[in-house]
C-alpha positions in Angstrom: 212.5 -146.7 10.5 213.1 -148.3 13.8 212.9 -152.5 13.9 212.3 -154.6 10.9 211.5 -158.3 11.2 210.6 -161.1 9.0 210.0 -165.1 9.0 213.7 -166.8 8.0 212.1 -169.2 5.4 213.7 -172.7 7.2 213.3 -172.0 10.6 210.0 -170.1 10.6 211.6 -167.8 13.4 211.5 -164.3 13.4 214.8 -162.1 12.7 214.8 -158.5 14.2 217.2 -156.4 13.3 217.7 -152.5 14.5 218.7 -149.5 12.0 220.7 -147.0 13.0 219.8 -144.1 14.0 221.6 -141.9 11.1 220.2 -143.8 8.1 217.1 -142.2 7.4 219.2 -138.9 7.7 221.5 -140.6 5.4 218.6 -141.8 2.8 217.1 -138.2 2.6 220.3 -136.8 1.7 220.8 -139.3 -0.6 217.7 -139.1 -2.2 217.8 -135.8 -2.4 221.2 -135.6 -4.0 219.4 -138.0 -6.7 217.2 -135.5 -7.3 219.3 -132.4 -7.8 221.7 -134.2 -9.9 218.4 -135.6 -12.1 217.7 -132.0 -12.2 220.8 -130.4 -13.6 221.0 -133.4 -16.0 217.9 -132.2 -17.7 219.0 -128.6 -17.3 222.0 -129.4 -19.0 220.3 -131.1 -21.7 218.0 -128.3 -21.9 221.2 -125.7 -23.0 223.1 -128.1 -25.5 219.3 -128.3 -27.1 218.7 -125.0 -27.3 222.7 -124.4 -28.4 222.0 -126.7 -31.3 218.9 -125.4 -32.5 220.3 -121.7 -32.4 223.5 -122.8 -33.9 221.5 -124.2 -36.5 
């Protein structure tokens, strides 16, 4: 990511402010965790479907 800035909306100066070095790390593994655990939640639907149709 490296430095964002943007106007303060009273002053009209400029803010920067730095990101640390570890949070885009920390973002992909986030992001990726979302995904996995979006995954297994439709896999998990998936089974108590088919268990209800075959138990049917």
């Amino acid at each position: 990511m490296g430095y964002t800035g943007g106007t303060l909306a009273g002053t009209g100066t400029i803010m920067l402010t730095t990101v640390d070095a570890e949070t885009e790390r920390h973002r992909q593994t986030w992001l990726g965790f979302c995904r996995f655990m979006r995954i297994m939640i439709v896999v998990i639907i998936l089974i108590l479907v088919g268990m209800a149709v075959f138990l049917l």
